[in-house]
C-alpha angles and dihedrals in degrees: 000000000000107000114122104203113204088227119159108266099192091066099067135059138160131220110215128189091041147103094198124064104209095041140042124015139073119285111219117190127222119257089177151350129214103194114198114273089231110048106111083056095076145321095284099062088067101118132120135186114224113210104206119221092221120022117249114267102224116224128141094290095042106059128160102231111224114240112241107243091192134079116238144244119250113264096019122163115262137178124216127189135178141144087232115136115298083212122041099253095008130187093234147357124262111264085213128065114253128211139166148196109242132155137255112243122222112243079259101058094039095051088045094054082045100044113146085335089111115346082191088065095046092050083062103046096121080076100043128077110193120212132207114196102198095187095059094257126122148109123338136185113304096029092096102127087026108141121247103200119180107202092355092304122123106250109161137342113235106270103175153313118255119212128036109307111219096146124022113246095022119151090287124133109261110219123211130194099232108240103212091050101062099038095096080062096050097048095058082068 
């Protein structure tokens, strides 16, 4: 993960210390941004570094969230949050931030979901984490990027949805960039 892209900055923001997008908060603008090497490769790949112009100011609201260094157990609880479309091809994105309980997949269950769907994906299974979301809940458009914690740790970012998605959260296979994988990559920068 060393590729500075030569994106324009002054385009993005983030609005840390809210649950609201559009309200509350403080807006911090990019100084720079370090896209993954490796991101045209595959879906995997598809993770960026914001610098931020002025550093976060840590309050109750504001909070670093620690990066999960175990693997974990199959069906474990995990939380997922985004601010991706409530509806497939929705007219609008949520105000509010959303967020749901879903579970961890063995290596068997997960292989078995992928099957032939995308071999690329299945060499590279020691950096994904796949989700299963029994209550017909789960990542949407827009959600890509969206953190998956287990016991407030930092354990993937939302990669993709497998399947045809007619309805978010429909019965599809939730893909998750794996965290501690990808951490020797994050500290050279």
């Amino acid at each position: 993960m060393e590729k500075e892209q030569n994106l324009p900055v002054n385009q993005f923001s983030i609005r840390a210390g809210s649950v609201n997008r559009l309200a509350s908060g403080v807006i911090h603008q990019i100084e720079k941004i370090v896209v993954n090497e490796h991101h045209w490769i595959d879906m995997l790949n598809d993770l960026a570094l914001l610098k931020l112009s002025t550093p976060l100011n840590f309050t109750n609201k504001v909070q670093p969230i620690p990066l999960n260094t175990e693997e974990l157990p199959a069906d474990s609880d995990i939380v997922i949050s985004g601010w991706g479309l409530l509806i497939s091809n929705g007219p609008k994105l949520p105000e509010r931030l959303q967020y749901v309980y879903v579970k961890s997949m063995s290596t068997a269950e997960c292989k078995k979901h992928i099957g032939l769907w995308n071999l690329i994906i299945w060499r590279q299974r020691e950096s994904i984490l796949c989700l299963k979301h029994p209550k017909g809940e789960g990542a949407c458009q827009g959600d890509s990027g969206g953190p998956a914690a287990h016991n407030g740790k930092l354990v993937g970012v939302t990669g993709f949805v497998t399947g045809i998605i007619t309805t978010c959260g429909s019965r599809s296979l939730m893909v998750m960039q794996r965290f501690h994988i990808t951490l020797n990559g994050l500290e050279s920068i």
